[in-house]
KEKE-3310 file (N, C-alpha, C; in steps of 0.2 Angstrom, whole numbers, plus 5000, padded with zeros to 4 digits):
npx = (4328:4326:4335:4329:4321:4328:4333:4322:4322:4332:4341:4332:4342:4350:4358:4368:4373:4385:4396:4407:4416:4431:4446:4448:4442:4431:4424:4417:4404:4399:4393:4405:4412:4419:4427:4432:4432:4442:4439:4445:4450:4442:4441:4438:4444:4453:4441:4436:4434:4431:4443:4450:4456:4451:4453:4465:4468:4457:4440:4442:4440:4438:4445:4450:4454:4466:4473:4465:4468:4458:4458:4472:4470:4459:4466:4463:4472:4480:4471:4460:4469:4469:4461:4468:4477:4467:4460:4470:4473:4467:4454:4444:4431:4420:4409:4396:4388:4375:4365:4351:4347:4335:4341:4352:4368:4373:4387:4393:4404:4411:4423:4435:4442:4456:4467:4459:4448:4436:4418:4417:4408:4408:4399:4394:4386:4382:4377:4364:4372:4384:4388:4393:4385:4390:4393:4395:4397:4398:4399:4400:4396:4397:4412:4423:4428:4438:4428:4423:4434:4430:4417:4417:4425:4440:4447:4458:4461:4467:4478:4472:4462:4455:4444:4432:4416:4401:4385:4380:4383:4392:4402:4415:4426:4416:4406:4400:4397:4399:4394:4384:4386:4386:4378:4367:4373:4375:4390:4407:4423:4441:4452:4465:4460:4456:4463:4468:4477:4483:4491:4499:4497:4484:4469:4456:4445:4434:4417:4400:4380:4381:4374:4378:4395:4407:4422:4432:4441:4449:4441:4431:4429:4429:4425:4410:4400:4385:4378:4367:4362:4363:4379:4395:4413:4428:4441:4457:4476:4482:4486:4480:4488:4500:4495:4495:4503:4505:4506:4509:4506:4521:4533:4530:4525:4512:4518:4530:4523:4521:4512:4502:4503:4489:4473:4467:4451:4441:4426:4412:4401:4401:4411:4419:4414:4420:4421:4428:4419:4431:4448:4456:4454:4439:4428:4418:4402:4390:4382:4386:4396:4405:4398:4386:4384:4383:4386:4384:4382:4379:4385:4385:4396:4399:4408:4412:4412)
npy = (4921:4911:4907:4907:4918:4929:4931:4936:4946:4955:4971:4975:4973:4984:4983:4977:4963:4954:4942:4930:4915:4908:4897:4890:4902:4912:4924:4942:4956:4970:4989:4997:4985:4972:4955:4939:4920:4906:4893:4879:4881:4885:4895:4914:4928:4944:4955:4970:4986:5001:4998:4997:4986:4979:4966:4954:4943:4931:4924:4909:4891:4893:4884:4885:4891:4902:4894:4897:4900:4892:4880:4875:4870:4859:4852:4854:4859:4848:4839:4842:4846:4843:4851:4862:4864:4860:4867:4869:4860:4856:4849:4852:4845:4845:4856:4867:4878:4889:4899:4901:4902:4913:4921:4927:4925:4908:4901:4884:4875:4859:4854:4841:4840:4838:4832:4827:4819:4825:4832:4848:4862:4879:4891:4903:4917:4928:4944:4955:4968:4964:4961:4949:4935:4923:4905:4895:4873:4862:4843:4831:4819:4802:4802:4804:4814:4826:4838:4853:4868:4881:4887:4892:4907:4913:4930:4943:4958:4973:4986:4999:5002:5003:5006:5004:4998:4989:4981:4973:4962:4971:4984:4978:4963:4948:4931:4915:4910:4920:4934:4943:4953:4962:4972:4971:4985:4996:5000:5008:5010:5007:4994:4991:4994:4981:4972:4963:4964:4951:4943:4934:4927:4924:4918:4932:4948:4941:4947:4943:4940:4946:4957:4964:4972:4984:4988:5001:5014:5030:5038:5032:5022:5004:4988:4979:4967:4957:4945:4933:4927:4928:4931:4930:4939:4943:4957:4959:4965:4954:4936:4922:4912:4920:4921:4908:4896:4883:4865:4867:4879:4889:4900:4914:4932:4943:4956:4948:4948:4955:4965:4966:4975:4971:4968:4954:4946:4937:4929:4922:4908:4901:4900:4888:4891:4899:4891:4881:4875:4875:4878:4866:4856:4855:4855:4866:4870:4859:4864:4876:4871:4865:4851:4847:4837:4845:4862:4876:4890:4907:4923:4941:4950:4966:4976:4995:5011)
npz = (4853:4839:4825:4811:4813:4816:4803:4798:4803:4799:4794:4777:4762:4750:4735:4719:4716:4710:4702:4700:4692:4693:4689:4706:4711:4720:4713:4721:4718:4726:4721:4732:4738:4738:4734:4738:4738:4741:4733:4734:4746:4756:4760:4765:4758:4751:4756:4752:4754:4743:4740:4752:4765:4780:4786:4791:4793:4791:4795:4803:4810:4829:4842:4856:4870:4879:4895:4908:4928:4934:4924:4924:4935:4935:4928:4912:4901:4897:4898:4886:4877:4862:4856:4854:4842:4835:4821:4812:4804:4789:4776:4761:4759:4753:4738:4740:4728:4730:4720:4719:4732:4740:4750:4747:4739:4744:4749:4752:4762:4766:4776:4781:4799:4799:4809:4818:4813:4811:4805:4798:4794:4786:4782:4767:4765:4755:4752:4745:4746:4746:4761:4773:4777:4789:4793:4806:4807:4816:4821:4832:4834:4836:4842:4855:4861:4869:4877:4871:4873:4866:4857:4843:4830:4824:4821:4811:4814:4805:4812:4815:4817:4831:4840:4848:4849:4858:4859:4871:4887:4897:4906:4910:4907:4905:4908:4905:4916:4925:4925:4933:4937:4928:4912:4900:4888:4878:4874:4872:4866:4868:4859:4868:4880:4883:4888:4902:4916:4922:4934:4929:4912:4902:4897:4893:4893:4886:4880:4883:4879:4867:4854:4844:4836:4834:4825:4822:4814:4817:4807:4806:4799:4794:4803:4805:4817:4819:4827:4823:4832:4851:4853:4860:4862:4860:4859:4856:4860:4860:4853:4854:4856:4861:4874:4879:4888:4887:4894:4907:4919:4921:4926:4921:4919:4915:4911:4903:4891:4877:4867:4853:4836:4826:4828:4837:4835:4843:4839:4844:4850:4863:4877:4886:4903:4916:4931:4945:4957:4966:4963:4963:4953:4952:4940:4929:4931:4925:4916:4911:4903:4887:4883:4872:4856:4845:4837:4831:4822:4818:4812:4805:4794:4791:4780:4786:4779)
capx = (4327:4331:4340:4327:4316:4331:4334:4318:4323:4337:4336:4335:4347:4351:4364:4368:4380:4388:4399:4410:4421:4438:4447:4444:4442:4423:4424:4411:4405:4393:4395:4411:4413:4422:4429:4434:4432:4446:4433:4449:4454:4436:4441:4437:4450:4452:4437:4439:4428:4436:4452:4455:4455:4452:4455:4470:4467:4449:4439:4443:4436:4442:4440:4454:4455:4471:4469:4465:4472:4455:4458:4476:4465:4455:4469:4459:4476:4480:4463:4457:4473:4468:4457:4473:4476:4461:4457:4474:4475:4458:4455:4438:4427:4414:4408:4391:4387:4367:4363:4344:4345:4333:4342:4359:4372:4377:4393:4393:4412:4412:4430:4436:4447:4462:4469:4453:4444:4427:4419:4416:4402:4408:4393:4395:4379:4383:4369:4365:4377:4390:4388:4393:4385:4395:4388:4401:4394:4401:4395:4405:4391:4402:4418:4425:4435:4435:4423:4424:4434:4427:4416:4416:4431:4444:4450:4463:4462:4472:4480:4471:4455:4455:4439:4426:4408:4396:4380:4382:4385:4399:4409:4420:4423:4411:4408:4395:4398:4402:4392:4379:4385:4387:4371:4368:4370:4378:4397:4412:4432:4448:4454:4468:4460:4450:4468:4467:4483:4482:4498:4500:4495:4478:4460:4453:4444:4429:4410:4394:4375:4383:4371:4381:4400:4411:4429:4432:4447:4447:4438:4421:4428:4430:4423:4404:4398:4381:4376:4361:4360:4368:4387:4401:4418:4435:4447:4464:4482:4486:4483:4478:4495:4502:4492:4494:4508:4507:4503:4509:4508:4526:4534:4528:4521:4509:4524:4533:4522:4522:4504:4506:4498:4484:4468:4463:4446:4437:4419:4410:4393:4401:4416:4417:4412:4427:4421:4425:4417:4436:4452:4461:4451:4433:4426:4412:4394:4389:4377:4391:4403:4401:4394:4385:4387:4384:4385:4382:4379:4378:4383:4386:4403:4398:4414:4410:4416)
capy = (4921:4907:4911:4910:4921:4933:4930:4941:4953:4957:4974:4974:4977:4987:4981:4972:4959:4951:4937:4925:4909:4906:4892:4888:4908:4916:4933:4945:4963:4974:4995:4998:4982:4966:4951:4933:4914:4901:4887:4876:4881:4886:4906:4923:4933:4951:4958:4976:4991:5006:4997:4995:4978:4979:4962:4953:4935:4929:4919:4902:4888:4890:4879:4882:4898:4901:4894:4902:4894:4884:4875:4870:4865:4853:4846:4856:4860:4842:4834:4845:4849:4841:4858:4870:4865:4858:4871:4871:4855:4854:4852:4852:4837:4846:4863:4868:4885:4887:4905:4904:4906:4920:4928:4929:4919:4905:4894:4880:4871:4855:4854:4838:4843:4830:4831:4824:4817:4829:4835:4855:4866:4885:4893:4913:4917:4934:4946:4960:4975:4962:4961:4939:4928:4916:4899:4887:4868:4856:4838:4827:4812:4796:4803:4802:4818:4831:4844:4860:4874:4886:4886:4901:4909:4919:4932:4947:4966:4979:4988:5006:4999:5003:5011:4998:5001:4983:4980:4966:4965:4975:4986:4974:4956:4943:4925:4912:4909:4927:4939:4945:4961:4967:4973:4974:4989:4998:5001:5013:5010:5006:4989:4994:4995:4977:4964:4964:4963:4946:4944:4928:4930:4919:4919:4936:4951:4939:4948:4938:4940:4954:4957:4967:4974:4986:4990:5007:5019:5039:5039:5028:5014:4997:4983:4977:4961:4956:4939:4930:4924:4930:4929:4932:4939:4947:4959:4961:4966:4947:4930:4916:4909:4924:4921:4901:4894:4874:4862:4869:4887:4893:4907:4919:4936:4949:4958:4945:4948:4962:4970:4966:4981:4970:4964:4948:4947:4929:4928:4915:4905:4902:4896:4884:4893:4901:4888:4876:4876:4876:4880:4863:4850:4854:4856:4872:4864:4857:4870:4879:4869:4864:4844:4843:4835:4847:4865:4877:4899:4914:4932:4945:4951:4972:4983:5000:5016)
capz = (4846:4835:4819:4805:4814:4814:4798:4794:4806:4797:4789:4772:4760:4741:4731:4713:4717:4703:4704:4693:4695:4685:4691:4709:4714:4715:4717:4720:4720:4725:4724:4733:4741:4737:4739:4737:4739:4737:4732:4735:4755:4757:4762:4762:4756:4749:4757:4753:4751:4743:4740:4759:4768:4785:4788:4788:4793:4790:4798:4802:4816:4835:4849:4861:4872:4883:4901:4916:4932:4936:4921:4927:4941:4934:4921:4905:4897:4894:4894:4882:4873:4854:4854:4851:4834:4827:4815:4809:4798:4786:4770:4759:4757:4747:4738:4737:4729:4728:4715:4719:4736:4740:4754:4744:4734:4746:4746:4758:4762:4769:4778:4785:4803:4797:4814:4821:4808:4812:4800:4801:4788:4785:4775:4767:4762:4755:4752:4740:4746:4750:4766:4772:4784:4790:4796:4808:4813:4820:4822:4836:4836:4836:4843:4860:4858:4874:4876:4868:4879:4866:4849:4838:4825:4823:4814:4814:4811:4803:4819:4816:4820:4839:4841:4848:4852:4856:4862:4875:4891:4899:4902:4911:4905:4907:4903:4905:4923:4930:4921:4936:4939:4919:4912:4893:4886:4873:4876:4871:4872:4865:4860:4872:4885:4882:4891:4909:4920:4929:4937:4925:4903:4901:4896:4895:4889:4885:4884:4882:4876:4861:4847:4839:4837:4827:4827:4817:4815:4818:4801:4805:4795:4800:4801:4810:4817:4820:4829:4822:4839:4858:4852:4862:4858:4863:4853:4860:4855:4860:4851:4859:4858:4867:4883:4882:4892:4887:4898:4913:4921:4918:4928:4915:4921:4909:4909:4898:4884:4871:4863:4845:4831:4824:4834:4837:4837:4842:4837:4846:4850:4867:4878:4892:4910:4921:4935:4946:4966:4972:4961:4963:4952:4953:4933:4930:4932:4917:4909:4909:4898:4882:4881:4867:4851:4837:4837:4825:4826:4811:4812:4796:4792:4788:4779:4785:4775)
cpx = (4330:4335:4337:4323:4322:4333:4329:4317:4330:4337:4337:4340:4349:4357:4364:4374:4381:4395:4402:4415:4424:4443:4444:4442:4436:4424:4418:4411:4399:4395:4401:4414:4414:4426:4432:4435:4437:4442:4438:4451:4447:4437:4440:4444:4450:4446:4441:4432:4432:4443:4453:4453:4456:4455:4460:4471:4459:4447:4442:4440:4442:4439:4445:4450:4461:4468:4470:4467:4464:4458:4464:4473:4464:4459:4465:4465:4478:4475:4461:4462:4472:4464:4461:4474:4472:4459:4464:4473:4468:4460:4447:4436:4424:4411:4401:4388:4376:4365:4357:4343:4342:4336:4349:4361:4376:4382:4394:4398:4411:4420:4430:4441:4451:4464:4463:4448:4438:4428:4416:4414:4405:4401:4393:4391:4379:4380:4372:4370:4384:4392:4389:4391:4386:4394:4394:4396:4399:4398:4399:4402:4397:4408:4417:4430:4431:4432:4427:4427:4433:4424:4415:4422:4433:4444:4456:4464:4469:4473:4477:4464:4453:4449:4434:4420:4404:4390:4378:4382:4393:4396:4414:4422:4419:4410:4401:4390:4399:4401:4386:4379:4388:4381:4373:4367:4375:4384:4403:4419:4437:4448:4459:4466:4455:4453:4466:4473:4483:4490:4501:4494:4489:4472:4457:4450:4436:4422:4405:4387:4377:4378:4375:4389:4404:4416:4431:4439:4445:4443:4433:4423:4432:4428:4416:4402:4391:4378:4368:4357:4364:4377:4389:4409:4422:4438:4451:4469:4487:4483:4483:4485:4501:4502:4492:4500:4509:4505:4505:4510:4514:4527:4536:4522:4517:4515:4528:4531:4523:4515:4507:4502:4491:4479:4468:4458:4442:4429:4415:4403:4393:4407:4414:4417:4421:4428:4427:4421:4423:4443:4459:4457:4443:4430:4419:4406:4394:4384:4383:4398:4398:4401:4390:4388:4389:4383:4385:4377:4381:4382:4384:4391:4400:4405:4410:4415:4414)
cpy = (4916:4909:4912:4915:4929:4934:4937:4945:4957:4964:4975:4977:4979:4985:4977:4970:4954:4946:4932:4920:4907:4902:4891:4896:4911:4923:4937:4949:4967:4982:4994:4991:4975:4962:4944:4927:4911:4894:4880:4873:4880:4891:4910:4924:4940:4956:4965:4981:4999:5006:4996:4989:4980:4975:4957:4946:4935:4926:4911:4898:4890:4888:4881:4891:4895:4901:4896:4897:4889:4878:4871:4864:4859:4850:4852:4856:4853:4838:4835:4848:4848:4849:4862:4871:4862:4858:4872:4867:4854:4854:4851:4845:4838:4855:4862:4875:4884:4896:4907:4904:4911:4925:4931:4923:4914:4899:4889:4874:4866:4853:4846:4842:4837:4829:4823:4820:4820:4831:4843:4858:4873:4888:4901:4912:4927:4938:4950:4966:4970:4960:4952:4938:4922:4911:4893:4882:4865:4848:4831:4819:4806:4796:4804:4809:4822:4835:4852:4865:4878:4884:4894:4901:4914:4925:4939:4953:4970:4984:4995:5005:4997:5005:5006:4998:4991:4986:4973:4968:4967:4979:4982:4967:4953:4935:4919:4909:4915:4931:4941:4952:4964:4968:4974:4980:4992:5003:5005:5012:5009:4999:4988:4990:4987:4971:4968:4959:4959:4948:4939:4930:4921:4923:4926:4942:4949:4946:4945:4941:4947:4951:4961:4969:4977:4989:4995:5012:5027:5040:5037:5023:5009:4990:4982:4971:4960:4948:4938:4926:4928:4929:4932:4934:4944:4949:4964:4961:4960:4943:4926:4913:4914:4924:4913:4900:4885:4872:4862:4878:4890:4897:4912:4926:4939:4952:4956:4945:4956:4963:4970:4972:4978:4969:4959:4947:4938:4932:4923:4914:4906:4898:4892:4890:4894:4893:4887:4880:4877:4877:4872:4855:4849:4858:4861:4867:4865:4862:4875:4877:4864:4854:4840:4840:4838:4855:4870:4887:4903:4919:4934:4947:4959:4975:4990:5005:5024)
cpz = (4842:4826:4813:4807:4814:4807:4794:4797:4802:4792:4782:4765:4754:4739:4724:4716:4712:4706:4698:4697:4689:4694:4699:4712:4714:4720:4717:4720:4718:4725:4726:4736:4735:4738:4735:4740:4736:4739:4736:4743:4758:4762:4760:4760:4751:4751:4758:4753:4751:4742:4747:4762:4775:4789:4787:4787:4795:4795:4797:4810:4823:4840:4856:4865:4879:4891:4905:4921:4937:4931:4922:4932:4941:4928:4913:4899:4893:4894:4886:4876:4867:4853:4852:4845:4832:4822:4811:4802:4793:4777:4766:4757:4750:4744:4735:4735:4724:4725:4716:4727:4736:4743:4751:4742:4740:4741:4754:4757:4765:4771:4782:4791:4803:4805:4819:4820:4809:4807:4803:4793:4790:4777:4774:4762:4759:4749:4747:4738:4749:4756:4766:4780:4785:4796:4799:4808:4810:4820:4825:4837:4832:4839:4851:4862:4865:4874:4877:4873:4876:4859:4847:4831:4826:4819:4818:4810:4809:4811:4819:4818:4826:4840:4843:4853:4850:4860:4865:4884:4894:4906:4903:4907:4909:4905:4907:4914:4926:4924:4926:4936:4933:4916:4904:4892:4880:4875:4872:4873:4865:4865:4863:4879:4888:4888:4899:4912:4924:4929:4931:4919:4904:4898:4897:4890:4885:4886:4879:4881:4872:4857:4843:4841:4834:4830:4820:4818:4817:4814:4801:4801:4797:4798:4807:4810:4820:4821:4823:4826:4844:4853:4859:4859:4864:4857:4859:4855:4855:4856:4858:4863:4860:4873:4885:4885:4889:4890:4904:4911:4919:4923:4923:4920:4914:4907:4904:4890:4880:4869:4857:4841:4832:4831:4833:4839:4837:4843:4839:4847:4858:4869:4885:4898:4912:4928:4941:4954:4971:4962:4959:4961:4951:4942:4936:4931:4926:4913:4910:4904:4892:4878:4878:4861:4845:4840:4831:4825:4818:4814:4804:4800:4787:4784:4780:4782:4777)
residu = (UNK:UNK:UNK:UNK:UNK:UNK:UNK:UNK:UNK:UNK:UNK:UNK:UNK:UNK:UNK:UNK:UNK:UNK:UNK:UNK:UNK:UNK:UNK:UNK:UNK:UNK:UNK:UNK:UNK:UNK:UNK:UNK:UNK:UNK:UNK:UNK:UNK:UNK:UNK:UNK:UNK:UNK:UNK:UNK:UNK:UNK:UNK:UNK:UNK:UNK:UNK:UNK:UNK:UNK:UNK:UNK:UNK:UNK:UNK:UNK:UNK:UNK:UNK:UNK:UNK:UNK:UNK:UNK:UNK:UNK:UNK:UNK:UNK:UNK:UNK:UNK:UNK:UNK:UNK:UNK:UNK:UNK:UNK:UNK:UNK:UNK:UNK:UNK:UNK:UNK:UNK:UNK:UNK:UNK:UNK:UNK:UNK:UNK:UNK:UNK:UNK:UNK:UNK:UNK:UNK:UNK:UNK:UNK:UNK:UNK:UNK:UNK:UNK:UNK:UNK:UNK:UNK:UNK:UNK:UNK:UNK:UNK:UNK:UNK:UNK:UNK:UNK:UNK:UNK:UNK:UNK:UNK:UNK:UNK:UNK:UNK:UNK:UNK:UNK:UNK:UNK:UNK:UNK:UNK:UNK:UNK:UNK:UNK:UNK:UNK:UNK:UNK:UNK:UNK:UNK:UNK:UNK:UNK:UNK:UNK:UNK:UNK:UNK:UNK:UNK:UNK:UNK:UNK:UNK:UNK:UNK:UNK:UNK:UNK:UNK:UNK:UNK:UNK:UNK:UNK:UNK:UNK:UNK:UNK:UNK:UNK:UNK:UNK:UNK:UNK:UNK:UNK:UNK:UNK:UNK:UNK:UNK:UNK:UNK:UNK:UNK:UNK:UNK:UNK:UNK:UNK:UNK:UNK:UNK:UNK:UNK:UNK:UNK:UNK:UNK:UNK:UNK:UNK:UNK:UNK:UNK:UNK:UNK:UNK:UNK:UNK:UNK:UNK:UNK:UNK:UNK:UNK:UNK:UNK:UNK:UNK:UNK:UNK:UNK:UNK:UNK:UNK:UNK:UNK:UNK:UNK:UNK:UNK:UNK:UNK:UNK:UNK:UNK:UNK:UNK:UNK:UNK:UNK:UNK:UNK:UNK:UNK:UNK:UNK:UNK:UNK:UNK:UNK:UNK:UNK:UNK:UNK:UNK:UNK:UNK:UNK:UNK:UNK:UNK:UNK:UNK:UNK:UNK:UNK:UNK:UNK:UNK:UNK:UNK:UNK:UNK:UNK:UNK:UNK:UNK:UNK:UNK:UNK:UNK:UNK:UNK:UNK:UNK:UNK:UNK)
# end
């Protein structure tokens, strides 16, 4: 399904949503929900409903994911290493907010990635009841830069928000390359129980073709994600930079880390392939890694109460 045609599968939505902009800030609000844009950084921020913020760190772009021991294999740590911080350094090019949008009030960020020089598009297209759809791309044409070990974004939950039901495949992880024997269907668990004990802290927790996904407390409230396409995603009590080691493996076990409160939850299009054909230098096959030039995926952003 490509994504306008989702677009008008979407089901629709009641709300007045109101909105104002004083210096670079544009706030908005429909009914219980609310929120804000720093026109400036080009972020959410205060998304509440109800007075409660589910979310703690917003979305922002990620490319990296911690490697698993193929990737030593094949070098990916240090081929591919400009990916870890990419998203850190950025700053805005351009701001464009369009009012007569018919599907809602877009704001669309032009970010240069200063580190990189790429440029990177965040677009929050956000609808009548508040609800936001949030638009990454990419555009790598002219650049020489190693390919992608993941595209999507981050973000990072309030820690009472264990409660997580998708519709994807599962129940175990899965990933581009190793997902034959997970079947989609609609899933039930703990954020808990999502990390998996290698013997050594890496890459996990991944599940692939999700349409949907919501992380809820004892109470029913939360937070829901809805692709606009296949997504993929992982929510763990680790960050990335938990489970990465550097550019070598380390004698570091699972055991050396800690499980922090919040979630980290990555949102993604898609990440490189588990791969290779052998463990000591063979890269995933190529429809498995990511070699294009521009990339570029949707989902909505629901607050449940």
């Amino acid at each position: 399904m490509n994504k306008s045609s989702f677009f008008t599968s979407l089901p629709a939505c009641s709300g007045k949503l109101s909105y104002e902009t004083k210096d670079h800030i544009l706030s908005f609000k429909s009914g219980a929900v609310s929120g804000k844009i720093d026109l400036k950084k080009g972020v959410l921020f205060n998304y509440t409903i109800n007075d409660k913020q589910p979310i703690k760190q917003y979305p922002e772009p990620a490319f990296w994911r911690a490697p698993v021991d193929n990737d030593f294999g094949n070098k990916m740590p240090a081929l591919a290493g400009v990916w870890r911080t990419a998203h850190v350094n950025r700053y805005v090019k351009n701001v464009i907010i369009d009012e007569k949008n018919e599907k809602g009030l877009s704001i669309k960020i032009d970010w240069i990635l200063s580190d990189i020089q790429v440029p990177y598009t965040i677009e929050y297209l956000i609808r009548n009841n508040a609800s936001i759809i949030v638009t990454g791309s990419i555009d790598l044409t002219g650049t020489r830069l190693p390919e992608l070990p993941r595209f999507g974004m981050r973000m990072e939950l309030q820690h009472p928000y264990e409660n997580l039901t998708y519709y994807g495949r599962g129940p175990f992880e899965n990933y581009i390359d190793r997902y034959s024997s997970s079947f989609i269907g609609r899933y039930n668990d703990k954020v808990e129980n999502q990390f998996y004990w290698y013997i050594r802290p890496q890459e996990t927790g991944n599940k692939t073709d999700v349409r949907w996904l919501s992380l809820l407390d004892n109470e029913g409230q939360g937070v829901k994600i809805t692709g606009l396409q296949p997504i993929a995603f992982s929510a763990l009590h680790f960050s990335p930079e938990d489970l990465d080691p550097g550019l070598t493996r380390k004698m570091q076990h699972t055991i050396d880390i800690v499980p922090q409160k919040n979630i980290f939850l990555h949102i993604d299009l898609k990440q490189r392939g588990l791969g290779g054909d052998n463990s000591w230098g063979m890269y995933p096959h190529n429809e498995y890694r990511l070699l294009d030039k521009k990339y570029s995926y949707s989902y909505m952003i629901e607050l449940i109460d």
